[in-house]
DRENMAR-748585 format. One record per residue (C-alpha): residue number from 1; x, y, z. Coordinates in steps of 0.1 Angstrom, whole numbers, plus 5000, padded with zeros to 4 digits. Example, Ala and Ser with C-alpha at 12.3 -4.5 7.8 and 13.67 -1.06 7.14 Angstrom:
BEGIN
1:5123:4955:5078
2:5137:4989:5071
This chain:
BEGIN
1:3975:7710:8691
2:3996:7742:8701
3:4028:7743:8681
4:4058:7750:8701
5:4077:7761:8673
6:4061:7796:8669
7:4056:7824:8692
8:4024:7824:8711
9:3996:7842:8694
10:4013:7843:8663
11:4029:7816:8630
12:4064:7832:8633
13:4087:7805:8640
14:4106:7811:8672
15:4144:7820:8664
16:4177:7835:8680
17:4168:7869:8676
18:4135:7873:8693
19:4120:7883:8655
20:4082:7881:8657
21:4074:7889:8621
22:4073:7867:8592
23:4090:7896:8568
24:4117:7904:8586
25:4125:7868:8592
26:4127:7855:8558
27:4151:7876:8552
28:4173:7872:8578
29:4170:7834:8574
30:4177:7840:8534
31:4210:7858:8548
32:4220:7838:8567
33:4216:7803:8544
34:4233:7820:8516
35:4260:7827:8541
36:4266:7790:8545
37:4259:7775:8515
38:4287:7799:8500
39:4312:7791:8529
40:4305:7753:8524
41:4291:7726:8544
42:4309:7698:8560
43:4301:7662:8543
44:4292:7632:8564
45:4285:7597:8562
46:4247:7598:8553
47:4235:7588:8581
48:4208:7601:8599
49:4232:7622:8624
50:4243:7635:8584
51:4214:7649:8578
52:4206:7665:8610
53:4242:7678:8609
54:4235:7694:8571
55:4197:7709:8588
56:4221:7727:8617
57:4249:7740:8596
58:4223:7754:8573
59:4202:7773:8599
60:4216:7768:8631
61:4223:7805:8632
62:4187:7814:8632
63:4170:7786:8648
64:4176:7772:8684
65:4163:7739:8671
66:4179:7735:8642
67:4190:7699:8638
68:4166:7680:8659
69:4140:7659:8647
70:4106:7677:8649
71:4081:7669:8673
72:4047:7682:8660
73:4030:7668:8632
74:4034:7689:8600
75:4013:7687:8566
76:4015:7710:8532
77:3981:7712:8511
78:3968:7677:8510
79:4000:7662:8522
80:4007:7648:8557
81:4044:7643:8565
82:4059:7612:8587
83:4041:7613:8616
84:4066:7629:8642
85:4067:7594:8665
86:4077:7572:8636
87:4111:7599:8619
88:4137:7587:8639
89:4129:7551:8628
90:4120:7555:8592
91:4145:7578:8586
92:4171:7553:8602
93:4158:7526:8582
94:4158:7546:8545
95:4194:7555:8553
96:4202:7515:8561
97:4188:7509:8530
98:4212:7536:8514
99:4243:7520:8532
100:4232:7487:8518
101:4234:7499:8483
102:4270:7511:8491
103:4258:7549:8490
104:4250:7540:8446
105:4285:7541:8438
106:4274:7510:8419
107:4255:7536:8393
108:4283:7552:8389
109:4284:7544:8352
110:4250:7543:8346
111:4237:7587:8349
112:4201:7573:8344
113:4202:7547:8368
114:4215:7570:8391
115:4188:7596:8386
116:4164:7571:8400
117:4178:7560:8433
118:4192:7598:8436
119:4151:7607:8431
120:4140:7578:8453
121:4160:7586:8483
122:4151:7627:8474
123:4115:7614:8476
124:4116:7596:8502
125:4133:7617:8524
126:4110:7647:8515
127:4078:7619:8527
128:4097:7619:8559
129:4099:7657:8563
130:4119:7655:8593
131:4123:7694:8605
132:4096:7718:8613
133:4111:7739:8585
134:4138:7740:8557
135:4136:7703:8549
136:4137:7713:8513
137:4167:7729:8514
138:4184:7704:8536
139:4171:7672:8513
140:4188:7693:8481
141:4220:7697:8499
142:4220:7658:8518
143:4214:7646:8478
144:4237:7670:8460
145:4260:7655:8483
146:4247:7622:8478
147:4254:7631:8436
148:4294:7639:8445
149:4305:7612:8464
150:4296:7597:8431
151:4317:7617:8409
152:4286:7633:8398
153:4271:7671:8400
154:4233:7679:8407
155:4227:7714:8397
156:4195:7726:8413
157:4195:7756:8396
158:4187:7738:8364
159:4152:7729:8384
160:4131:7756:8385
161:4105:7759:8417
162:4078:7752:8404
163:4089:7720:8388
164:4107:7709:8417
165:4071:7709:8439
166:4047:7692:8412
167:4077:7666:8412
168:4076:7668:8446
169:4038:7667:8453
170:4035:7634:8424
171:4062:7614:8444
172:4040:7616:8477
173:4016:7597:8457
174:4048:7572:8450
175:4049:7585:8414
176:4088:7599:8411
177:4090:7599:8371
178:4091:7638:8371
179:4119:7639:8395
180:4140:7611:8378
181:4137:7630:8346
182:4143:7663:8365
183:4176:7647:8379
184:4186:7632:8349
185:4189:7664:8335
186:4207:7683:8363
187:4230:7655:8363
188:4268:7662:8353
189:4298:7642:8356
190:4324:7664:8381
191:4357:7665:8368
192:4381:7636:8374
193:4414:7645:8367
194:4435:7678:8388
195:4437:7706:8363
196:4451:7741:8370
197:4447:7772:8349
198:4472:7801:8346
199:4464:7832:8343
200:4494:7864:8340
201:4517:7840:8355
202:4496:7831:8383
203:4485:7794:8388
204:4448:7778:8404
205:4452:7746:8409
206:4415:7728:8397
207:4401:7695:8413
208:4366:7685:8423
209:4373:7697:8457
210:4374:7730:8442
211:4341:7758:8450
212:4326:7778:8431
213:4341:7805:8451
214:4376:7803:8450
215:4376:7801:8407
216:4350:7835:8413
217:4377:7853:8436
218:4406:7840:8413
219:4391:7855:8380
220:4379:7883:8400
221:4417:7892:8413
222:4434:7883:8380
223:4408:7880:8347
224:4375:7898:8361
225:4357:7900:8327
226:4356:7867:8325
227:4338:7864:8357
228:4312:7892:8346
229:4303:7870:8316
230:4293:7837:8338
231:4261:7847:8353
232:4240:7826:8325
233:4259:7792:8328
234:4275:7769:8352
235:4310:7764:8336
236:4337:7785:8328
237:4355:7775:8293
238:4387:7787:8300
239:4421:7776:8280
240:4405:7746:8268
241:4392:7734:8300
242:4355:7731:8314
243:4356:7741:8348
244:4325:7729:8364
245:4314:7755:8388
246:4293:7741:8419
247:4256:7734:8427
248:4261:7776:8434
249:4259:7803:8408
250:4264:7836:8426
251:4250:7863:8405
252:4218:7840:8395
253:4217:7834:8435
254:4221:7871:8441
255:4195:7884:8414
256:4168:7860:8432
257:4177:7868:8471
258:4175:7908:8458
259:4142:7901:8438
260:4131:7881:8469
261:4138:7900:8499
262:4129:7934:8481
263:4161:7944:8477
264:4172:7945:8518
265:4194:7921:8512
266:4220:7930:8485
267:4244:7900:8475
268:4279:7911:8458
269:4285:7881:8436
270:4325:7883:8433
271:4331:7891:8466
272:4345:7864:8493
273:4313:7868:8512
274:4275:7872:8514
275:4272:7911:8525
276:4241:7926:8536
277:4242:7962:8533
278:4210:7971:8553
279:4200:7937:8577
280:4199:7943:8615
281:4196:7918:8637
């Protein structure tokens, strides 16, 4: 069947800016996910319009179909998604099921418990595959979400690729064991309480609303070793306080989009925005 998601002749996924070559754009797209993912994305209800919502805000730039439901069949290896006729409805009916359990804010007490339903939903969602691309991208953010509405942080970064797809690949064969360990161990508890730190007078007020951003730019303006000294961990301990970054580190995220796009793209870390030095669109 003729896909008509990619140019004609060729697997490059048709996008906004006419690119017909696989290189190039990766690592436009790379650009311009790191773009929003540092900006932030807008939370939702979980519903199914949610997780469209999430798939448009992380690639609508690129891609004219961002956000809708796919309509071509779509397999990896041995696996074969959702058949495209049947997303709308089990996607619909997995997210009933979430509303039913009251989104798991009865886990909230319980990290392991949590770490199930967080990896069953992950799962299942990923079984749906819903987009013709960057469903593994939108299922981390639509669960990391998922995570802080119950007072909890996922960190991604503390699952590496490669475990992430043989987690990925056993829980299409309804095992999810690796990925409830996996997210029992990127599993944090987010700060409760409003803190602020002070720093030569000047004072950052803290709460869980708080990015990882806005602490980078505040250390960078008034304490910038610090900030040069965070690239290996995912709090800063700073006048007795943890101050849980988020789901973001920027230099860890900047030393793998330079080691990944070959150095096109080059990603200041302590900087307000993604810049890249030598993309043209």
């Amino acid at each position: 069947m003729k896909d008509p998601y990619v140019y004609a002749g060729t697997d490059v996924l048709i996008n906004n800016y006419g690119i017909k070559d696989n290189a190039t754009l990766s690592r436009v797209e790379a650009h311009a996910y790191t773009k929003v993912v540092m900006e932030g994305i807008s939370k939702g209800d979980f519903s199914l319009d949610h997780l469209k919502n999430t798939h448009k805000a992380l690639f609508g730039e690129v891609y004219p179909w961002a956000g809708e439901i796919r309509t071509v069949d779509i397999s990896k290896g041995d696996t074969l998604f959702c058949r495209n006729e049947f997303i709308q409805s089990e996607a619909t009916r997995l997210l009933r099921e979430l509303k039913s359990e009251h989104f798991l804010e009865g886990n909230k007490n319980s990290p392991d418990k949590m770490a199930e339903r967080l990896a069953h939903y992950f799962a299942e969602i990923n079984a749906i595959h819903p987009f013709r691309e960057g469903n593994g991208r939108t299922n981390r953010e639509f669960i990391r979400q998922l995570a802080e509405h119950n007072g909890m942080n996922l960190d991604f970064q503390k699952i590496n690729r490669e475990q992430n797809i043989q987690a990925s690949i056993a829980s299409t064969h309804f095992d999810n064991r690796q990925l409830e360990n996996l997210f029992k161990n990127a599993l944090t508890p987010i700060m409760q309480q409003d803190k602020s730190i002070e720093v030569n007078n000047t004072t950052l007020k803290i709460t869980k609303e708080t990015t990882t951003q806005e602490v980078l730019n505040f250390f960078k303006e008034h304490d910038s070793k610090l900030v040069e000294n965070i690239s290996k961990t995912n709090t800063i301990d700073y006048q007795g306080h943890q101050l849980s970054l988020d789901y973001l580190k920027p230099k860890d995220l900047a030393n793998q989009l330079n080691q990944k796009c070959d150095n096109i793209i080059k990603i200041e870390y302590n900087v307000e925005r993604v810049k890249a030095n030598s993309l043209e669109r």
